[in-house]
C-alpha positions as CSV (number, residue, x, y, z in Angstrom):
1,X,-3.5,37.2,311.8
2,X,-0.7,36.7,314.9
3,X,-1.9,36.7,318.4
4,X,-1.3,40.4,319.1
5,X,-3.3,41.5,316.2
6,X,-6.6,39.1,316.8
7,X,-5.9,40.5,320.7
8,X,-6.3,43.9,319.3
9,X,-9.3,43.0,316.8
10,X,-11.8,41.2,319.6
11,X,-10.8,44.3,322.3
12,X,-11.6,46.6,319.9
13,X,-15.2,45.0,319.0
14,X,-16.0,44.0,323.0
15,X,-18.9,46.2,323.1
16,X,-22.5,45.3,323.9
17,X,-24.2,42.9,322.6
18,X,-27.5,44.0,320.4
19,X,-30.8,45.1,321.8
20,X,-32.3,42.8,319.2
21,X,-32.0,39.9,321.6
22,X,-29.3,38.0,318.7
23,X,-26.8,36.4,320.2
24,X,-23.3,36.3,318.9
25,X,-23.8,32.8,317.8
26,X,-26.7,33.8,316.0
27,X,-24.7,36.8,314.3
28,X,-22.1,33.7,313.5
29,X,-24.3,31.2,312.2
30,X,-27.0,28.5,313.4
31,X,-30.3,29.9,314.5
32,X,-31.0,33.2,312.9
33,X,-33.8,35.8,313.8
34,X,-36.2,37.2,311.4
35,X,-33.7,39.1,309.6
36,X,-31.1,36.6,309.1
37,X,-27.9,36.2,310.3
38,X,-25.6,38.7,308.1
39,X,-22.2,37.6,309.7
40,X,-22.9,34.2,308.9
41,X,-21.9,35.1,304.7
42,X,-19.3,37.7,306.1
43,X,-16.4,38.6,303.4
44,X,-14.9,41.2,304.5
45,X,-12.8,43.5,301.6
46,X,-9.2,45.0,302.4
47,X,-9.5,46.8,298.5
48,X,-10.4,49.9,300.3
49,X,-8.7,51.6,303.3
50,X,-7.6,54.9,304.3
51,X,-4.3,55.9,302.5
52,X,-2.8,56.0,306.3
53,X,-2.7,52.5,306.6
54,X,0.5,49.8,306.2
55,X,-0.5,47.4,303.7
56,X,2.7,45.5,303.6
57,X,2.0,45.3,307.8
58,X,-1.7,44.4,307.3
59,X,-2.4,47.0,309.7
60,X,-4.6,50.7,310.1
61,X,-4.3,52.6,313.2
62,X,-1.5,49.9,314.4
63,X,-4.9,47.7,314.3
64,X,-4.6,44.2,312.4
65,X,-7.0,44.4,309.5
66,X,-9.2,41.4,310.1
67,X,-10.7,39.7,307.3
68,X,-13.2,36.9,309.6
69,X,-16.9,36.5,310.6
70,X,-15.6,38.1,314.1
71,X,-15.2,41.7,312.9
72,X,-18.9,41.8,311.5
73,X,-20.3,40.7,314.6
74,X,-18.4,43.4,316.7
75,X,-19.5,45.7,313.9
76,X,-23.1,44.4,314.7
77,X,-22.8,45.2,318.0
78,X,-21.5,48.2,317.7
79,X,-24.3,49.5,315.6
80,X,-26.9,48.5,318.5
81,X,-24.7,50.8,321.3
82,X,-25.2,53.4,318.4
83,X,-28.9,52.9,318.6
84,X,-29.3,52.1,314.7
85,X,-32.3,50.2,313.7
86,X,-31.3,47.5,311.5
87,X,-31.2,47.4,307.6
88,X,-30.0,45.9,304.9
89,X,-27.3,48.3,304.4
90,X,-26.4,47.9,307.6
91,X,-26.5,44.6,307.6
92,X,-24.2,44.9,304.4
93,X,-21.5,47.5,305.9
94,X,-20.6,45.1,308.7
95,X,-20.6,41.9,306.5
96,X,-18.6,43.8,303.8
97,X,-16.6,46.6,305.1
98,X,-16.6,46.2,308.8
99,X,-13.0,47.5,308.9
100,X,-13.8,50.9,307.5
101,X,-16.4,51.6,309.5
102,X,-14.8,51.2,312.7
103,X,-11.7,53.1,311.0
104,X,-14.3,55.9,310.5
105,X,-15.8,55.7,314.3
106,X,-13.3,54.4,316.2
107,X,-11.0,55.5,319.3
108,X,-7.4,55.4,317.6
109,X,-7.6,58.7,316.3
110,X,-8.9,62.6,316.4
111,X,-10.6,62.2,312.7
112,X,-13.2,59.6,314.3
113,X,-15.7,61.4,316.2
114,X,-17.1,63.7,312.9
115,X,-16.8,60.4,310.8
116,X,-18.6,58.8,313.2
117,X,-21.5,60.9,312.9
118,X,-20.8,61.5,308.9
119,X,-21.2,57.1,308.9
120,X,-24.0,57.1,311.5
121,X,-26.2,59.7,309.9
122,X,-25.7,57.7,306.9
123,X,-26.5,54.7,308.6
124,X,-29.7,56.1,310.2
125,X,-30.6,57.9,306.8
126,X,-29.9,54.6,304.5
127,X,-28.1,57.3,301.9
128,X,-25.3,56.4,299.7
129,X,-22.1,58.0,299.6
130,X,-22.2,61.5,298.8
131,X,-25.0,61.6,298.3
132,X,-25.7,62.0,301.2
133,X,-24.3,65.6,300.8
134,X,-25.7,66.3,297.4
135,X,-28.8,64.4,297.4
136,X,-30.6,61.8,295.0
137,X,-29.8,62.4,291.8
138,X,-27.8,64.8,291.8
139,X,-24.7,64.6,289.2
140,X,-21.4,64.6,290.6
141,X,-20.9,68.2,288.6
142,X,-24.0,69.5,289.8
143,X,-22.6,68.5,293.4
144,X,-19.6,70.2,292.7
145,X,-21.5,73.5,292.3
146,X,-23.5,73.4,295.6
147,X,-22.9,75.9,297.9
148,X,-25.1,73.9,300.3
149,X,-25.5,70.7,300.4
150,X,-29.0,68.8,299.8
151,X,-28.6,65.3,301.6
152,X,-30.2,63.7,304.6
153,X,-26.7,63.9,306.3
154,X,-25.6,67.6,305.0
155,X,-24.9,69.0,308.1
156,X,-22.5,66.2,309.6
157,X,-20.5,66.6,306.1
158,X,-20.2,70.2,306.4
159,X,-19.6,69.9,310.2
160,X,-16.5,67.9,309.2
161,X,-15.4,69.8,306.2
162,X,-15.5,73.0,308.2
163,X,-13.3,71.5,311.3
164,X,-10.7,69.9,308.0
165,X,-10.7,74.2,307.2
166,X,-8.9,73.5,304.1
167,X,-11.0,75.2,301.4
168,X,-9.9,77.6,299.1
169,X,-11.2,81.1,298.2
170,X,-14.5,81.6,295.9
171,X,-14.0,77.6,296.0
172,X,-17.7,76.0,296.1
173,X,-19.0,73.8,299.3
174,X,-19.5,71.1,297.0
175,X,-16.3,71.3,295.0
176,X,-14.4,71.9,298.5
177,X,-15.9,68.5,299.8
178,X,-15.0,66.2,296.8
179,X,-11.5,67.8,296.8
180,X,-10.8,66.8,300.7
181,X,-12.2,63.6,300.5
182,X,-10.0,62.1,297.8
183,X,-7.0,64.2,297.9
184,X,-6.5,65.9,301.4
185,X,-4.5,63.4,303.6
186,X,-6.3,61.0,305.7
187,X,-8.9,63.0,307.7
188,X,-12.5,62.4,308.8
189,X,-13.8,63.0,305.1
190,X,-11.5,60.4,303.5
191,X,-12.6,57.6,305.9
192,X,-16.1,58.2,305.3
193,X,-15.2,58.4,301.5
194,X,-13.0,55.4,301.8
195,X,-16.1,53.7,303.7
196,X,-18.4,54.6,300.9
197,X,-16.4,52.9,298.0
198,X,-16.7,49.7,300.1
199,X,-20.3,49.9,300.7
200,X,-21.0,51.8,297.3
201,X,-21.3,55.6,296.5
202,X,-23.3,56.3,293.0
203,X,-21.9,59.7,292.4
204,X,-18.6,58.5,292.1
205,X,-19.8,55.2,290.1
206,X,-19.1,52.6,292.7
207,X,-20.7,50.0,293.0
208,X,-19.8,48.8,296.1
209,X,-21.2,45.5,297.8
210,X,-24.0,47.3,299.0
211,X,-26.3,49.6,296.2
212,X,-28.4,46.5,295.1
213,X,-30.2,47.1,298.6
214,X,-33.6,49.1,298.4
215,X,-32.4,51.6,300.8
216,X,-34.4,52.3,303.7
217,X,-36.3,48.8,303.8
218,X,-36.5,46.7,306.2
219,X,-36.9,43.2,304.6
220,X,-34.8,41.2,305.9
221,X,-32.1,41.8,302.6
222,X,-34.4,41.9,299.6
223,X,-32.4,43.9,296.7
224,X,-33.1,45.7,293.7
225,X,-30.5,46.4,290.7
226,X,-30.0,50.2,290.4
C-alpha cells in the first residue's frame, strides 16, 4: 500500500477507541481481554467488493483496500462508537471483511447511511445475510415470494429497497430485494450483499468466514458447523 493510501486507511478508522477498556495493542496482539484479541489472527479478504470498485487500482471509494491487522482494529473501534455489544460475528466481520463493512457504513458515499443500518441491525441481531430479511429457514424461493419480510432486520432492508425505488409491477418484496442486490448497480443493497458473502449468507449458500459462529453467543469465539 503507498503512503497516500495507508494516509487514507488510518484517517478513515481514527475513531474512538472501544468502551471495553482494549486497547489497540490489545486488538493487535499481546495481552488480550476475556474475549480474545480478534485482530491479532486478522486476514482480511479482497474476493468480495462492491462492483464499483478499481481492482487493477486496489482501491473502493478512491480508498486503498487494506489487507493488515490495522483495518480490523479501526473496524473494532468503530463497532464500539456504534454501540454494538461484542460477538463472535462481530469479532469475525472486522477480522475478515473489515473493508466491506466500512464500504457499507462509511462517509464516501450517499448508499452508506441505509447500509449502515442494514449491517448494524445485523450486527445487533447476529442474523446472516438475508436472512435477515426472510428469516431462519426460509428457502431462498420461499424468500422470493414474500411480500413482507420475516427477519430481525426487515424493516432496514425494506427501508433501503424502498429509497433504491426500482421494483417492478406485481413484482414480490422478496423477489424485488434479491434482484437489486445482485444485479442493480452498486447501491446500499449490494454493499450489504457484497458484505454478506464475506461474512457468510446461507440463503445464497456462502459460506463465508463467519457461519461456523453460534450466532448470538457470547463465548469468546466458540463455533459450531452448520
Amino acid at each position: 500500500m503507498n503512503a497516500a493510501g495507508t494516509f487514507a486507511t488510518l484517517a478513515l478508522f481514527a475513531l474512538v477507541l472501544p468502551a471495553s477498556g482494549c486497547t489497540k495493542k490489545e486488538y493487535l496482539g499481546d495481552d488480550c481481554p476475556e474475549m480474545g484479541c480478534p485482530c491479532a489472527t486478522a486476514e482480511q479478504d479482497s474476493s468480495y467488493l462492491p462492483r464499483s470498485c478499481d481492482l487493477d487500482a486496489g482501491t473502493c471509494d478512491d480508498i486503498a483496500i487494506p489487507m493488515d491487522t490495522s483495518a480490523c482494529s479501526g473496524c473494532m473501534e468503530r463497532n464500539a462508537a456504534h454501540s454494538l455489544a461484542r460477538t463472535p460475528l462481530l469479532d469475525c466481520a472486522c477480522r475478515h471483511c473489515a473493508f466491506q463493512l466500512e464500504l457499507c457504513r462509511g462517509p464516501a458515499s450517499s448508499v452508506d447511511h441505509k447500509c449502515q443500518n442494514v449491517a448494524s441491525c445485523a450486527l445487533r441481531e447476529n442474523c446472516s445475510g438475508t436472512e435477515c430479511y426472510c428469516g431462519a429457514g426460509v428457502t431462498l424461493e420461499e424468500c422470493e415470494e414474500l411480500d413482507a419480510g420475516r427477519g430481525p432486520c426487515a424493516p432496514d432492508i425494506v427501508a433501503a429497497l424502498l429509497e433504491i425505488d426500482q421494483c417492478q409491477p406485481n413484482e414480490r418484496q422478496g423477489a424485488c430485494l434479491m434482484r437489486i442486490q445482485e444485479h442493480a448497480g452498486d447501491n446500499a443493497l449490494h454493499r450489504a450483499f457484497v458484505l454478506s458473502q464475506c461474512m457468510g449468507n446461507p440463503l445464497y449458500d456462502f459460506e463465508g468466514h463467519c457461519l461456523g459462529f453460534e450466532l448470538g453467543v457470547v463465548d469468546g469465539g466458540a463455533g459450531r458447523t452448520r
